[in-house]
Phi, psi and omega in degrees: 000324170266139203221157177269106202237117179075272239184314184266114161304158191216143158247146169247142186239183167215137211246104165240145183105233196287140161313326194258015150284325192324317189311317188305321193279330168342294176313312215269012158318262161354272163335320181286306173304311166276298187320345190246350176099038186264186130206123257259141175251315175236191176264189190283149167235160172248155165228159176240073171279264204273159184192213180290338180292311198230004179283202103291307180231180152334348184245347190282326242272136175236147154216144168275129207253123141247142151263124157308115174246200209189090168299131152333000000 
């Protein structure tokens, strides 16, 4: 989970299906992060790697979720 994305350590998920699930992994992002003693620096950025364009359906479609942290 965890990656050096730039500059910024981060931890990344990968979040697949409808859009309007995303706050959960949103959460368990967070979550993951005071559980591990991180703290968190910017807000999350996205990525849309599959979607309507090139999936079939809504369950294929992944996007990459990072948050910027601050190791302890």
């Amino acid at each position: 989970r965890l990656s050096l994305v730039g500059s910024e350590m981060c931890i990344r998920d990968s979040h697949y299906g409808a859009y309007e699930h995303m706050p959960e992994t949103f959460a368990e992002l967070f979550a993951y992060a005071e559980a591990n003693g991180y703290e968190v620096i910017d807000r999350p950025r996205f990525c849309h790697i599959d979607g309507i364009w090139n999936k079939e359906t809504v369950d294929e479609w992944m996007t990459e979720i990072q948050l910027p942290i601050k190791l302890s």
